[in-house]
Structure formats: structure tokens, C-alpha cells
Residue frames relative to the residue before (quaternion, step in Angstrom):
aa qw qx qy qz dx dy dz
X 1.0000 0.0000 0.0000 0.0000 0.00 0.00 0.00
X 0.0991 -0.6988 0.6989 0.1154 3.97 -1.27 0.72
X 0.3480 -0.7562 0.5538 0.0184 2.83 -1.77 1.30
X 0.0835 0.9104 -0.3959 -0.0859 3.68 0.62 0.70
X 0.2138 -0.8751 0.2916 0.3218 3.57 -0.37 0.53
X 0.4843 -0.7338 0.3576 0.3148 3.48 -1.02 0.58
X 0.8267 -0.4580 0.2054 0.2543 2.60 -1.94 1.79
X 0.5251 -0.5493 0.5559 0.3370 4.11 -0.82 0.27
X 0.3441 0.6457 -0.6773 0.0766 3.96 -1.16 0.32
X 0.8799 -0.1448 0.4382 0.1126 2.86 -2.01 0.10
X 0.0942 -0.7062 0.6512 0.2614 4.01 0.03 0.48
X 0.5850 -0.4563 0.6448 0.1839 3.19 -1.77 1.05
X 0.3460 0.6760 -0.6433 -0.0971 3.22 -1.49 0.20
X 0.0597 -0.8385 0.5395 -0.0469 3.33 -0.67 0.73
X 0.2724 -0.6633 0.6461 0.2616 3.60 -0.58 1.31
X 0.8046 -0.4341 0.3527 0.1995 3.02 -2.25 0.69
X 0.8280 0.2146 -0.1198 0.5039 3.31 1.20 -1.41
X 0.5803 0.5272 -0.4682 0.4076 3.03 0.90 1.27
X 0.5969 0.6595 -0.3621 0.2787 3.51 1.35 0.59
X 0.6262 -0.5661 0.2555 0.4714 3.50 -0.69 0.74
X 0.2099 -0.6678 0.6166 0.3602 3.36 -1.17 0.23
X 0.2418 -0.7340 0.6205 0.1330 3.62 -1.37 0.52
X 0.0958 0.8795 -0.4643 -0.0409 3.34 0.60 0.75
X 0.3736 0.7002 -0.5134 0.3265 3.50 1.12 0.40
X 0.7990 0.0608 0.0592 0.5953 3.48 1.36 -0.77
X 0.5053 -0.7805 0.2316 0.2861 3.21 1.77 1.75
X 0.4028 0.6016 -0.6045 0.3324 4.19 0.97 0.65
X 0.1690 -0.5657 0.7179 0.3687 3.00 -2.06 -0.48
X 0.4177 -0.7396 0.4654 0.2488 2.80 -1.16 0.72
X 0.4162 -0.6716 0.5905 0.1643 4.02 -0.58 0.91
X 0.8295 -0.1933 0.2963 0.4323 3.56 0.01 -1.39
X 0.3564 -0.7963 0.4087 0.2680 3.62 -0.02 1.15
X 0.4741 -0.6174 0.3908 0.4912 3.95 -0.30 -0.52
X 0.5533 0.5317 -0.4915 0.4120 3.51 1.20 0.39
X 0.6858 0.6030 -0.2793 0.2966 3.48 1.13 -0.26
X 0.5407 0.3265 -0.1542 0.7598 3.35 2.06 -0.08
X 0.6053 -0.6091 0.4456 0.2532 3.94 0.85 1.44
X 0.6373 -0.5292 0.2788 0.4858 3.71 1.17 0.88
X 0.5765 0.6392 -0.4799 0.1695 3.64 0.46 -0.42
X 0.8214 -0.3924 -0.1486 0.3863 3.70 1.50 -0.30
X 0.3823 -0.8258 0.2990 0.2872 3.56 -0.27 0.48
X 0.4944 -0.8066 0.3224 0.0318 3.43 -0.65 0.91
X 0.1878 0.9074 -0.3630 0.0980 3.93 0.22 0.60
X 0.1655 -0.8748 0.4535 0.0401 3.28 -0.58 0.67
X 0.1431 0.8579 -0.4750 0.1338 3.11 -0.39 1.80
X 0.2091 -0.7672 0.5749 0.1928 3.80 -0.71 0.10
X 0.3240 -0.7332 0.5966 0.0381 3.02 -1.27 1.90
X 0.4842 -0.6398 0.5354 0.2638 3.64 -1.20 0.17
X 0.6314 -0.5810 0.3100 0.4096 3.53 -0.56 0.91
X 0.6159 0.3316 -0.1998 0.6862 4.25 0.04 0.45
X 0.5684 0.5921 -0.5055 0.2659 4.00 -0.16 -0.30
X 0.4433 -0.6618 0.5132 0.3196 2.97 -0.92 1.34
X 0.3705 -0.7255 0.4820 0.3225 3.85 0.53 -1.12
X 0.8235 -0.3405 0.1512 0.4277 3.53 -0.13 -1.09
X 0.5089 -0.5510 0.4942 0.4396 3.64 0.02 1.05
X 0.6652 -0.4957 0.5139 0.2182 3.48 -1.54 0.85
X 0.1362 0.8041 -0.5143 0.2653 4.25 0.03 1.08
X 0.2014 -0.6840 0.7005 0.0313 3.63 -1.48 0.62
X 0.1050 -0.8342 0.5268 0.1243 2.70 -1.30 1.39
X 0.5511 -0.7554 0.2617 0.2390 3.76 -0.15 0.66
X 0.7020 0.5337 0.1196 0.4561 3.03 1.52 -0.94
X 0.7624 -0.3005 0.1023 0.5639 3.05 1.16 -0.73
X 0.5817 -0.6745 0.3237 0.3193 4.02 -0.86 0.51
X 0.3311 -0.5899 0.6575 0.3318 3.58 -1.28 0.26
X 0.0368 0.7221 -0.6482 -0.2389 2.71 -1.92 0.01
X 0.1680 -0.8374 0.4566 0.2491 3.82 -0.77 0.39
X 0.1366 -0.7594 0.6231 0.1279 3.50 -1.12 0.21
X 0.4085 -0.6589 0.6155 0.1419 3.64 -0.86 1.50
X 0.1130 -0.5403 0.8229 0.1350 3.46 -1.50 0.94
X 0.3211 -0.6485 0.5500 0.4169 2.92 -1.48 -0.82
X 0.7199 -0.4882 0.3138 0.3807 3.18 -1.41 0.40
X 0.0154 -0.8261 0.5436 0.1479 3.36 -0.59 0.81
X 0.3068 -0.7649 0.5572 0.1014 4.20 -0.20 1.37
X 0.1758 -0.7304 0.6591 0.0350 3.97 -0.64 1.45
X 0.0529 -0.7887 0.6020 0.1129 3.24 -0.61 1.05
């Protein structure tokens, strides 16, 4: 196994209402992967309880990452 380390940039910050909407495929967009020197790109979406999400895909370029909320149920 090689361990390479990643490139130096700039923290990202991006406020909430300033991210792109992408509404071809209903994300916002947080932080592209050019903005963190490819290392990863950021998006913010909400799934419906049961959603399959995203068909099974590789990205070449740069990494996902995900973070579980939990479901929160408004009665």
C-alpha cells in the first residue's frame, strides 16, 4: 500500500445561502473539488426516507464525503 500526502490549500468556507443550486439533480453545491486543489467536493442534499440515492459511481479526481443527520419526522 502507498500513502501520499495531500496537496496544502486554503480552508473552504462556504455559508449555506451562498451555495449553488444544481437543480438538474436537486444538490447544492457547498464546494466544487477545484476549490480544495481537487482533494474533495462537497454537496448538500436531502434524501426521502427509503431513497435509493445515487446509483453506485467512481469518481476519478477527487473524494466524496458523507455525513448522516438523522431523520427529523414534523408532526
Amino acid at each position: 500500500m502507498s500513502v501520499s500526502a495531500a496537496r496544502q490549500h486554503d480552508p473552504v468556507v462556504v455559508r449555506a445561502g451562498d451555495a449553488e443550486y444544481l437543480p438538474e439533480i436537486g444538490h447544492h453545491l457547498l464546494a466544487d473539488a477545484s476549490a480544495s486543489n481537487g482533494a474533495l467536493s462537497a454537496h448538500r442534499i436531502r434524501l426521502a426516507r427509503g431513497a435509493d440515492g445515487a446509483v453506485p459511481h467512481r469518481h476519478h479526481h477527487s473524494s466524496e464525503l458523507f455525513r448522516r443527520q438523522p431523520c427529523l419526522v414534523r408532526r
